[in-house]
C-alpha positions as CSV (number, residue, x, y, z in Angstrom):
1,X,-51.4,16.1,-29.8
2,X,-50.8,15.9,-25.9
3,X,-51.8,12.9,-24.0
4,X,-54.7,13.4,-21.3
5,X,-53.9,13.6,-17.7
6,X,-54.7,10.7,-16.5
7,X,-52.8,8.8,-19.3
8,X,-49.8,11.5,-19.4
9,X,-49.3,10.1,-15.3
10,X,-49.5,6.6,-15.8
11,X,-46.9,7.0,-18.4
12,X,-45.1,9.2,-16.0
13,X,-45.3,6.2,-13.4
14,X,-44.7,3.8,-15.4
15,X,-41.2,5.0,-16.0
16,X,-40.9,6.2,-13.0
17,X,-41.4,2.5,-11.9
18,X,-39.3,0.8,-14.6
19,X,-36.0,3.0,-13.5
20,X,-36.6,2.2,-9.7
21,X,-36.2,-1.3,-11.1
22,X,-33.1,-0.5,-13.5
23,X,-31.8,1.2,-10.3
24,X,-32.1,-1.6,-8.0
25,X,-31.4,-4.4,-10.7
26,X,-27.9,-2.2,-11.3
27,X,-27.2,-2.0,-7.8
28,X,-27.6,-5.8,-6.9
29,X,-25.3,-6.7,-10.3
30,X,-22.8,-3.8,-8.4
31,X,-22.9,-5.7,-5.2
32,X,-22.4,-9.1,-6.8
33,X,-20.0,-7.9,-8.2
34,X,-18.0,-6.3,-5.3
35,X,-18.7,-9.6,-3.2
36,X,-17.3,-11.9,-5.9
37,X,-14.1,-9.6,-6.5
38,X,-14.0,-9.4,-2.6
39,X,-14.0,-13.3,-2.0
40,X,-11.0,-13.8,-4.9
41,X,-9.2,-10.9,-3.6
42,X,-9.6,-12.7,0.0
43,X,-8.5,-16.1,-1.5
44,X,-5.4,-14.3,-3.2
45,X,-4.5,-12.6,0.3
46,X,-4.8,-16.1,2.0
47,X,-2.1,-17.9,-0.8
48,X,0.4,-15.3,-0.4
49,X,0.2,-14.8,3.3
50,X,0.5,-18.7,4.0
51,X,3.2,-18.7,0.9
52,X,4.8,-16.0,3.3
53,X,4.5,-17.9,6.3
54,X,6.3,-21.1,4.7
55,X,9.0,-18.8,3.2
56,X,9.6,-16.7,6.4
57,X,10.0,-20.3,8.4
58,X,11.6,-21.9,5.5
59,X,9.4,-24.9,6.4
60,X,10.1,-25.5,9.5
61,X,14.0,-25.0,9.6
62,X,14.2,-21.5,11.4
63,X,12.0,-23.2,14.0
64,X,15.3,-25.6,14.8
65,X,17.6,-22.7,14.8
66,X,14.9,-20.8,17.3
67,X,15.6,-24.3,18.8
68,X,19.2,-23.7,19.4
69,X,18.9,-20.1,20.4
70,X,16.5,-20.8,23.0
71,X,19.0,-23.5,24.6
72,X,22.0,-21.5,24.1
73,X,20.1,-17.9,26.1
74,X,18.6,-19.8,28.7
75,X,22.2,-21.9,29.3
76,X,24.0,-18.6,29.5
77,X,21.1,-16.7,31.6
78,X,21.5,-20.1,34.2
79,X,25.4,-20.3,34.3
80,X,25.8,-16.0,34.8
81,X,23.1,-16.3,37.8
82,X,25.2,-16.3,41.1
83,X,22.7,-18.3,42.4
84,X,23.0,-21.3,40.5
85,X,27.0,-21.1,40.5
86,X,27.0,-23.9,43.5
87,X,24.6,-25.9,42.6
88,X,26.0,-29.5,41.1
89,X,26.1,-30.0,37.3
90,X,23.9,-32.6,37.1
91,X,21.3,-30.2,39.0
92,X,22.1,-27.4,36.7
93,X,21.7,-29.4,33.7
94,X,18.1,-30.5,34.8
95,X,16.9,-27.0,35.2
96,X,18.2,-25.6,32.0
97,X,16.6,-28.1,30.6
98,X,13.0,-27.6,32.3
99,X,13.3,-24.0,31.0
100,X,14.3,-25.0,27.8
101,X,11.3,-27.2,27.9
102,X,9.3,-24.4,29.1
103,X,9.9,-22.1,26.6
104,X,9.4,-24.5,23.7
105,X,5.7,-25.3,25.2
106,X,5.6,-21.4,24.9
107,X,6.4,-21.2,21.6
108,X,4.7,-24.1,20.2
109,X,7.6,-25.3,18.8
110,X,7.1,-29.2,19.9
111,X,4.4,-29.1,17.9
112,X,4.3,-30.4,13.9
113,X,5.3,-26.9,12.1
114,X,2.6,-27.8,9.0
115,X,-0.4,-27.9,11.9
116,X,1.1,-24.2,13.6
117,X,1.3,-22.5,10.4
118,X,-2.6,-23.5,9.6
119,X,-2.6,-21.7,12.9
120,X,-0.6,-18.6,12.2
121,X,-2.3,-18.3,8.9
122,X,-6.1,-18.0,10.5
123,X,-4.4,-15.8,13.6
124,X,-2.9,-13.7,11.0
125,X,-5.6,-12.9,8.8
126,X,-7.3,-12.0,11.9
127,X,-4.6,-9.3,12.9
128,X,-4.2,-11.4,15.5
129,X,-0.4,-11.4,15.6
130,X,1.1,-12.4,18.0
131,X,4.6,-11.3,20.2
132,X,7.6,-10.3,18.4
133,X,10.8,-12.5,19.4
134,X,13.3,-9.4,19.0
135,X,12.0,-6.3,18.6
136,X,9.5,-3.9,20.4
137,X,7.8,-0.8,19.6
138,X,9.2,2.7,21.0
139,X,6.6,2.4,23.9
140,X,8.4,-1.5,24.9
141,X,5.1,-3.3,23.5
142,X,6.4,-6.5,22.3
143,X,3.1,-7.2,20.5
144,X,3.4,-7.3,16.6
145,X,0.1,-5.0,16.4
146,X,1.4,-2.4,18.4
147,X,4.5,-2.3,16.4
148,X,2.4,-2.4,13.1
149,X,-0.4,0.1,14.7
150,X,3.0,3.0,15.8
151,X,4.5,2.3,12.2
152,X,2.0,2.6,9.4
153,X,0.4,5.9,9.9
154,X,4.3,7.3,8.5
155,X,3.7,4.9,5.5
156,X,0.1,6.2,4.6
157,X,1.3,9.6,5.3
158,X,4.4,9.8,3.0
159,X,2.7,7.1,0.3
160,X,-0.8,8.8,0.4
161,X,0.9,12.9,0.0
162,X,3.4,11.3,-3.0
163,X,0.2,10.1,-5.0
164,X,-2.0,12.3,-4.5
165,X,0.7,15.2,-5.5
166,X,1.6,12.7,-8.6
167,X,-2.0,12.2,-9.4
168,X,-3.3,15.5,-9.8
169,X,0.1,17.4,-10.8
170,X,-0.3,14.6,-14.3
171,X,-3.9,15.1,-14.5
172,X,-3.7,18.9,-15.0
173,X,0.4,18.8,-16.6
174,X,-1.5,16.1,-19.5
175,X,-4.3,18.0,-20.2
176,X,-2.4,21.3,-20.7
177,X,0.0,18.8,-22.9
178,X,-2.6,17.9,-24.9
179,X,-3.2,21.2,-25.9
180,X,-0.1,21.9,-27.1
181,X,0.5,19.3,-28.8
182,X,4.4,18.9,-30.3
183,X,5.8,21.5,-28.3
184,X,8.7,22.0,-26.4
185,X,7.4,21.6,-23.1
186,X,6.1,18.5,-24.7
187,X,8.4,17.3,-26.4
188,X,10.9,17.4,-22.9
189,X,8.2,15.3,-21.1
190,X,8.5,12.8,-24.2
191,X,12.2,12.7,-23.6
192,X,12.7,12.6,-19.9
193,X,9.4,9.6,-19.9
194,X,12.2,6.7,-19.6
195,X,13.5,8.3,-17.0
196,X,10.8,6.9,-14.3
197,X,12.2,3.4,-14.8
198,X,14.8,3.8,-11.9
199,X,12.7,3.8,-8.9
200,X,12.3,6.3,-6.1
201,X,15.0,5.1,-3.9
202,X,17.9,5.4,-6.6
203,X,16.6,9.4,-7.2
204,X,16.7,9.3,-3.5
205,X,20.3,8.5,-3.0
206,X,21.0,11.6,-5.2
207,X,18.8,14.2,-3.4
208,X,20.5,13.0,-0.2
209,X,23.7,13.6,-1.4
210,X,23.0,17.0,-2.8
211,X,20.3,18.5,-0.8
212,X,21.8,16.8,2.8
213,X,25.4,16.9,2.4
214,X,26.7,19.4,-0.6
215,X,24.3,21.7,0.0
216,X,22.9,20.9,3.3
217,X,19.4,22.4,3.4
218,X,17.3,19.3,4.4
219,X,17.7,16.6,6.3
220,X,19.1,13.1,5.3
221,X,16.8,11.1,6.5
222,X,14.1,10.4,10.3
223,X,10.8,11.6,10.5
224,X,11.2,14.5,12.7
225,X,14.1,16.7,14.2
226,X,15.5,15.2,17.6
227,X,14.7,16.3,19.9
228,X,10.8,16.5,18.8
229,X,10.2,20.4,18.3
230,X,6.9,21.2,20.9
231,X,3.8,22.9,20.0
232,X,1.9,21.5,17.0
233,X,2.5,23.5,14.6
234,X,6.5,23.6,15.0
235,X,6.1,19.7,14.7
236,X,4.1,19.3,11.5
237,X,6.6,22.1,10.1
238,X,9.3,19.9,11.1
239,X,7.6,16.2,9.9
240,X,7.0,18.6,6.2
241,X,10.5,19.2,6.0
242,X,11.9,15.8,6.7
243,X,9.2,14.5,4.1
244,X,10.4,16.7,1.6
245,X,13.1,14.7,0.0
246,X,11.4,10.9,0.1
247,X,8.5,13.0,-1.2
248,X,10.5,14.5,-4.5
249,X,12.0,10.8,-5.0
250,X,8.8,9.8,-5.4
251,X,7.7,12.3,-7.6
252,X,10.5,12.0,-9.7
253,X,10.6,8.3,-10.2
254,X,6.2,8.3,-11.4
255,X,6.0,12.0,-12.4
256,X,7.3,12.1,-16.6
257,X,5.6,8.7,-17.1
258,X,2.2,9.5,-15.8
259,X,2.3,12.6,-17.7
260,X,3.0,10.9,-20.8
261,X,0.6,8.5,-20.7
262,X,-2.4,10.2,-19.5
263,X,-1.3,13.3,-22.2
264,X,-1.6,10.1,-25.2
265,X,-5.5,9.2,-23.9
266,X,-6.2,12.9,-23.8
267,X,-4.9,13.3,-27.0
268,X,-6.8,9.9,-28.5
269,X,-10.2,11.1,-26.9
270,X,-9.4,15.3,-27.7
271,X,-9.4,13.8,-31.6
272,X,-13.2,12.1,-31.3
273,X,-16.2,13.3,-33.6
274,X,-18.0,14.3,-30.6
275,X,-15.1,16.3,-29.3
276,X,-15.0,18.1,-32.8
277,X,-18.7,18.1,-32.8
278,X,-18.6,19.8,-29.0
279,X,-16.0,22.5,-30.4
280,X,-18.1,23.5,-33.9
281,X,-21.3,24.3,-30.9
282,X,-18.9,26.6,-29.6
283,X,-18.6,24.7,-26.2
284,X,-16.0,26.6,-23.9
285,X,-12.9,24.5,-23.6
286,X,-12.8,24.2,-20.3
287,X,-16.3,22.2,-20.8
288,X,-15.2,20.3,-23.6
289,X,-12.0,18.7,-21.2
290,X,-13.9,17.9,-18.4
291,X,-17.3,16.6,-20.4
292,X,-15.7,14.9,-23.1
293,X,-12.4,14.2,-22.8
294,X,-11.5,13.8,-19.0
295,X,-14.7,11.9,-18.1
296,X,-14.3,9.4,-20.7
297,X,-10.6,8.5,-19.7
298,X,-11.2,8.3,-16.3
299,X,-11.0,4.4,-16.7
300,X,-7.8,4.1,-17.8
301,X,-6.2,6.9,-15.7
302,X,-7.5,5.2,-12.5
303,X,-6.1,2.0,-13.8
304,X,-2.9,4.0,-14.1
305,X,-2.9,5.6,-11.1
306,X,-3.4,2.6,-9.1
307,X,-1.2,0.3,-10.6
308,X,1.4,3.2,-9.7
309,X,0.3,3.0,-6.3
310,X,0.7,-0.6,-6.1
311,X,4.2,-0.1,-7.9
312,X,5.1,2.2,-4.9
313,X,3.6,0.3,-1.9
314,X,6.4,-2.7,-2.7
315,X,9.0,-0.2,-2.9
316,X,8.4,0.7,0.1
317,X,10.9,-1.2,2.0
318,X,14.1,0.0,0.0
319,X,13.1,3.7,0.3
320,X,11.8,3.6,3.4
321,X,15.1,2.4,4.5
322,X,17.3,4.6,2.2
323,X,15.4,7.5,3.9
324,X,15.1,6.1,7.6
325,X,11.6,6.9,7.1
326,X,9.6,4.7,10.6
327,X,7.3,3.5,8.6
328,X,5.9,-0.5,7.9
329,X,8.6,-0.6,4.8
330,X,11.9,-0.1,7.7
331,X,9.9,-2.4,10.2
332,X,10.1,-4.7,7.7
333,X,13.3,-4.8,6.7
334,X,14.8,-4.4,10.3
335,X,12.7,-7.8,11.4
336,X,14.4,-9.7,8.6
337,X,17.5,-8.8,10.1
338,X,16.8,-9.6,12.7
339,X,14.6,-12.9,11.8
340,X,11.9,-12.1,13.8
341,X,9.0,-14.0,12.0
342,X,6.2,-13.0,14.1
343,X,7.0,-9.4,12.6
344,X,7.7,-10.4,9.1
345,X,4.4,-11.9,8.9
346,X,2.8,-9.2,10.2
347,X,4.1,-6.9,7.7
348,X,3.3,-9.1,5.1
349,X,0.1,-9.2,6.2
350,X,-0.7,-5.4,6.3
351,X,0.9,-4.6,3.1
352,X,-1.5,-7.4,1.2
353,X,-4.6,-5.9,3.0
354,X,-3.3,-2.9,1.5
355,X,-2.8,-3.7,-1.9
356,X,-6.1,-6.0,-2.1
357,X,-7.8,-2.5,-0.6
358,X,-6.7,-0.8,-3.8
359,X,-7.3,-3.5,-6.0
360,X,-11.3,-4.0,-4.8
361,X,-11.2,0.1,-5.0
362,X,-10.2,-0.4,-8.3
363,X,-12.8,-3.0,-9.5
364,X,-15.8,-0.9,-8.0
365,X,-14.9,2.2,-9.5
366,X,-14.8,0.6,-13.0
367,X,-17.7,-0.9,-12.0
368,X,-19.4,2.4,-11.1
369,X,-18.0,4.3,-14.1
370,X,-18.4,1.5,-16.9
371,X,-21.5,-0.6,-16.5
372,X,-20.2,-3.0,-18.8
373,X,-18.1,-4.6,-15.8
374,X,-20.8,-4.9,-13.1
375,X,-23.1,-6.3,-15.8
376,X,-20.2,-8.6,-16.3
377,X,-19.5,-9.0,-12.7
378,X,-23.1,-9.8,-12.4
379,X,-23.6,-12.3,-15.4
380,X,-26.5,-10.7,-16.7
């Protein structure tokens, strides 16, 4: 019995009407959601980057050390000037003094250290930050942002290529793993799994001393051959083969363990009734992994993926330096050498934007591919 016309399109509108509403009722849980995740996120970055700020300081007591520095350089700068070598002690005194003072207005540093590091905290999650005292950025900018701004594009580019190589080299290794199921290619990645404990810096020190000094066919470390080869083309070559070794460190301190893991959810999910139900239809294989077993694991393998990520973005100091790789890890680790606060914070700064970044892109694609969270999110 079929409906008449008129009755056949109000039903038609009627659900046409009531999935506009799911729509919109799922996308205003979404961004509820994404803004409460956002503001706790924000809070979290806040904590540690005034924790940081305390720490770098140590409450206040690098600030009298700054102290003593300051009247030590401008004492020395006053004494080696030829033109103050006549004038009377007392005189002398009085003007190293005045500079001191000078320089202390400057810095802030008469001022309460508990009311400047409210104001480094709101300057600094502003990216407003500041002068470095020590160092400066290849073009002589003493400003921190410069410094940050000429560093991080060699982070993203080494960190982003290792990932996405790990990522999709285990995506594609685990589902041919789960396959094959208790072979020996199998079997090997089983075996060699405990060996991503060490991090990428200790495989580094290896390749280094193999591949740059026993058998010297890459470099040991930099960014780029010196002098800078010209044309573009000879310079990308030479930034590919200078990222080659960092870039199997990496891959050999995430590679066995991400294969292993994401093998055991394709093997959990390849065992379902649907999956068997999907194979007894005759469903090509190829259709069956991508329909029924990828899609349903996604969860857990971007959960895996960026965990891994946030593993690698605080190692990036030691490798970074193990390599000599310019990037935001060696910037970081060369300003607390050199105690330059202004810099530390900075760094600080950048790598919790970063690692809040991936945790929010975590939270909305679970919220995008399991609607249980965003209805959570939401309190529905």
């Amino acid at each position: 019995m079929t409906l008449p016309r008129s009755a056949q399109a109000s039903s038609d509108a009627k659900a046409r009407s009531t999935a506009r509403r799911s729509l919109a009722r799922d996308l205003r849980h979404l961004l509820l959601f994404a803004l409460r995740r956002l503001v706790g996120l924000l809070f979290t970055v806040l904590v540690g980057v005034y924790l940081t700020i305390v720490i770098a300081n140590m409450g206040g007591k690098v600030d009298e050390l700054r102290l003593v520095q300051i009247r030590s350089d401008v004492s020395e700068m006053v004494r080696a000037d030829p033109a103050f070598q006549d004038m009377p002690a007392e005189e002398r005194n009085t003007l190293i003094a005045r500079q001191v003072g000078l320089e202390v207005e400057r810095l802030r540093l008469d001022e309460p250290f508990l009311l400047r590091s409210f104001d480094y905290l709101q300057r600094a999650m502003r990216l407003d930050l500041g002068r470095a005292e020590q160092m400066h950025s290849d073009s002589g900018s003493r400003q921190v942002y410069d410094l940050i701004v000429e560093r991080l594009p060699a982070t993203l580019l080494l960190f982003g290529s290792a990932n996405l190589l790990v990522f999709f080299t285990s995506v594609f290794a685990a589902l041919y793993l789960s396959r094959r199921y208790g072979g020996a290619v199998d079997r090997s990645i089983i075996a060699l799994a405990p060996s991503s404990a060490a991090p990428g810096w200790f495989y580094g020190i290896f390749l280094i001393l193999f591949f740059a000094f026993l058998v010297p066919l890459l470099p040991a470390g930099g960014m780029v051959s010196v002098p800078p080869p010209e044309g573009r083309l000879a310079y990308a070559a030479s930034v590919l083969r200078h990222m080659l070794l960092p870039l199997a460190a990496m891959f050999l301190s995430s590679i066995f363990i991400s294969i292993y893991s994401w093998r055991t959810f394709f093997l959990i999910h390849s065992s379902e009734d649907y999956v068997e139900m999907a194979r007894a239809k005759g469903l090509p294989s190829k259709l069956i992994e991508r329909r029924y077993i990828l899609r349903p694991t996604l969860s857990p393998i971007i959960t895996s993926f960026l965990l891994m990520l946030i593993g690698l973005w605080s190692g990036a100091i030691i490798l970074e330096q193990v390599f000599n790789w310019p990037g935001l890890g060696s910037l970081l680790f060369q300003a607390i050498g050199h105690r330059d606060t202004p810099v530390i914070i900075g760094g600080v700064v950048i790598f919790a934007y970063l690692l809040a970044a991936t945790v929010f892109f975590l939270d909305i694609l679970y919220a995008l591919l399991d609607p249980r969270v965003r209805i959570e999110g939401g309190k529905q």
